[in-house]
N, C-alpha and C positions, 0 to 999 in steps of 0.2 A: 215732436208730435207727428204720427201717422196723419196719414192722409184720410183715413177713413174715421180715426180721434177727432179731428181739424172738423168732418163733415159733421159728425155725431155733437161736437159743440154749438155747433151753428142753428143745426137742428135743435137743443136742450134750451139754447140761448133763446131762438123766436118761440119756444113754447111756452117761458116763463115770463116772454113780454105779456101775452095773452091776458084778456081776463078769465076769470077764475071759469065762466059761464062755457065760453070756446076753449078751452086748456081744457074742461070733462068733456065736452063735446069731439074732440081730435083723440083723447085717450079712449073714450069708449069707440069712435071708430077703429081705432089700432086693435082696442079687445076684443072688435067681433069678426076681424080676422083672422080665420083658423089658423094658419101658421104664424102670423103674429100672437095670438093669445100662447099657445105652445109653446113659442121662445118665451113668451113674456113668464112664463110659469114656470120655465126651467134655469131663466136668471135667479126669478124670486128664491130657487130652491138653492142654487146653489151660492147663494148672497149668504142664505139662512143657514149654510150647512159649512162655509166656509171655514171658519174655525174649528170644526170636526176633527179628530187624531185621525188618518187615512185607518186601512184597512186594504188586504188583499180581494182582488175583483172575484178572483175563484180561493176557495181553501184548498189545502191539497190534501187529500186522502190517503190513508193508506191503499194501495192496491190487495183486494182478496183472490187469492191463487190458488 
């Protein structure tokens, strides 16, 4: 386990001691931070997208001469 795995447990571990009441309380603080809400939207997506068949980032074109 990384080092930064090890930190993000520790973290997950005292969030789910919480009661339910403080655990939405620390997440909606996390959501209404801007770059935290943005990460948190770009996991979600690619949690959701995971199983996806890839696809090239560009097509390639024929060139017209």
């Amino acid at each position: 386990m990384t080092t930064s795995e090890a930190t993000a447990e520790v973290f997950l571990t005292a969030l789910r001691a919480l009661p339910k009441k403080q655990r939405e309380a620390v997440l909606a603080r996390i959501a209404d931070e801007p770059g935290m809400r943005e990460d948190l939207l770009d996991l979600a997506l690619i949690a959701r997208r995971r199983h996806e068949s890839s696809r090239p980032l560009r097509r390639r074109t024929a060139v017209l001469t």
